[in-house]
C-alpha positions as a Markdown table, in Angstrom:
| # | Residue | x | y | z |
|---|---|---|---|---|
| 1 | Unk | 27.9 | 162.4 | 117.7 |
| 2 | Unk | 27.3 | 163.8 | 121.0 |
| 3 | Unk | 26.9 | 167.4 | 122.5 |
| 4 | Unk | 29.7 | 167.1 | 125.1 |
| 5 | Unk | 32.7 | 165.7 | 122.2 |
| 6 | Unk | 33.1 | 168.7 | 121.5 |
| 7 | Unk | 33.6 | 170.4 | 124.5 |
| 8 | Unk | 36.8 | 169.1 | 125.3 |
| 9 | Unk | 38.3 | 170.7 | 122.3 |
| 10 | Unk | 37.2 | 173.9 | 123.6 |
| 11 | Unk | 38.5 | 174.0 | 127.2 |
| 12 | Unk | 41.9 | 172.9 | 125.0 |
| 13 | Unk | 42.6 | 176.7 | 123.8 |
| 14 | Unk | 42.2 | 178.3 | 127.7 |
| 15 | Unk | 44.3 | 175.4 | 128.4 |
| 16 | Unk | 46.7 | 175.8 | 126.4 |
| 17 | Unk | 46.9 | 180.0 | 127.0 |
| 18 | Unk | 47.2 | 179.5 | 130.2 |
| 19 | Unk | 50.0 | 176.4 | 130.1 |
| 20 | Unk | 52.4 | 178.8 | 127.3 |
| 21 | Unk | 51.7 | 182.0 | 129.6 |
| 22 | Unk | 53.4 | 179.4 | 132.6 |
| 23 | Unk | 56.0 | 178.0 | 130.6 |
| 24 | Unk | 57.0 | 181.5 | 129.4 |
| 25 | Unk | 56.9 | 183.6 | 133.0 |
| 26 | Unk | 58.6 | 180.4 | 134.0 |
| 27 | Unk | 61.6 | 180.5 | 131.2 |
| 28 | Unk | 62.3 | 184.4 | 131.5 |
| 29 | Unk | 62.0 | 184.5 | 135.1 |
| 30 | Unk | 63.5 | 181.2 | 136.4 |
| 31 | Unk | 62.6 | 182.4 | 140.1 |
| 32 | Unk | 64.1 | 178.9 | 140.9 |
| 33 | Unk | 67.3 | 179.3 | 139.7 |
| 34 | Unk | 68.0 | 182.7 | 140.3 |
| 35 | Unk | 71.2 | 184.2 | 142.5 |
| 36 | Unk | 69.4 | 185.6 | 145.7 |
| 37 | Unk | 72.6 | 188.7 | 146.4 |
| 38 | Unk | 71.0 | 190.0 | 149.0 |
| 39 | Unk | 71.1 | 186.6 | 150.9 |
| 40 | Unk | 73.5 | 184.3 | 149.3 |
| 41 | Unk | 76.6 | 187.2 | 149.1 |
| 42 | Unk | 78.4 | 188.0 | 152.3 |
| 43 | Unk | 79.4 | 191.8 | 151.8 |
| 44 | Unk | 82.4 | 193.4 | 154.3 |
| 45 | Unk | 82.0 | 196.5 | 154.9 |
| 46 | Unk | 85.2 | 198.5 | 155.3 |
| 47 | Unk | 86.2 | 201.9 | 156.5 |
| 48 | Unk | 86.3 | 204.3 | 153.6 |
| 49 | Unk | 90.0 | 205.6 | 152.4 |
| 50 | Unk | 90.8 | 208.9 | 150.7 |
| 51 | Unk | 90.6 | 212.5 | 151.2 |
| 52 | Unk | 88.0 | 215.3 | 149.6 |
| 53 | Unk | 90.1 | 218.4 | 148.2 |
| 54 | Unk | 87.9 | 221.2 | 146.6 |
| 55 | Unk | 89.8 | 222.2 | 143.8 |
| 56 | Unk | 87.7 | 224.1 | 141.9 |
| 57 | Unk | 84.1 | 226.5 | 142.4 |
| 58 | Unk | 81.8 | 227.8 | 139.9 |
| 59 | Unk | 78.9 | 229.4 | 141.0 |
| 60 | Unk | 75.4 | 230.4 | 139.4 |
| 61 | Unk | 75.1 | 230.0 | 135.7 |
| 62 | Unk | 77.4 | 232.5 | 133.9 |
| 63 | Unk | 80.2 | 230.1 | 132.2 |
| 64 | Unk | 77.4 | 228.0 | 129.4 |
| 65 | Unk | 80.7 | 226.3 | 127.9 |
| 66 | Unk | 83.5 | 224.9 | 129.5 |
| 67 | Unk | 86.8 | 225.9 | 129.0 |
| 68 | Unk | 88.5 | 223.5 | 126.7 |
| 69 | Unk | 85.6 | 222.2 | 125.2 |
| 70 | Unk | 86.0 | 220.3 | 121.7 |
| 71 | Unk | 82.4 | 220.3 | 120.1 |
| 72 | Unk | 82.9 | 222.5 | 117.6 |
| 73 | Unk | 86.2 | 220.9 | 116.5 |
| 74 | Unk | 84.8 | 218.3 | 114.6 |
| 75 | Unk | 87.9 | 216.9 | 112.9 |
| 76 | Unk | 89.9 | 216.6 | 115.9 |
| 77 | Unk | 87.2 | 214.8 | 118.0 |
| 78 | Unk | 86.2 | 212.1 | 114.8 |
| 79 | Unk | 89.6 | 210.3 | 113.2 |
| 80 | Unk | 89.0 | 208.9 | 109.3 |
| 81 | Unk | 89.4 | 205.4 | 108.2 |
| 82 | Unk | 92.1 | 205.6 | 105.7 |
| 83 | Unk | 91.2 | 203.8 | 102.4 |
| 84 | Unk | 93.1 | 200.5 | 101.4 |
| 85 | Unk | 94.0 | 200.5 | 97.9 |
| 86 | Unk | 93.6 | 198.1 | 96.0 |
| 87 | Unk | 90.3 | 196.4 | 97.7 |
């Protein structure tokens, strides 16, 4: 048996890393097949509609809840599952 049989064998693992690390950056990236928006979608820009009414100012830090909050309130935030009888 000869020196160089072998050494086919062994070139067959860097080989084979290398062909599974292709296949895979292949399968999760599919560069190929991908939708390119920025080039493929034709986006029409339109004037912007609506109006900006302050209703409302709160300044610095003072207020640490807000008014109607319902954290504490438990029961009214989380509904029970009602039991079927029989099952």
């Amino acid at each position: 048996m000869s020196d160089d049989s072998g050494l086919w064998l062994l070139s067959l693992g860097p080989a084979g890393a290398a062909g599974l690390y292709w296949a895979l950056y292949r399968f999760y990236r599919n560069t190929d097949k991908s939708h390119a928006f920025e080039h493929e979608t034709a986006v029409e820009a339109k004037p912007v509609t609506g109006s900006d009414h302050k209703i409302n100012e709160i300044k610095g830090t003072q207020q640490t809840r807000i008014n109607g909050d319902n954290v504490r309130a438990y029961r009214k935030r989380v509904r029970r599952l009602r039991r079927r009888e029989g099952g």
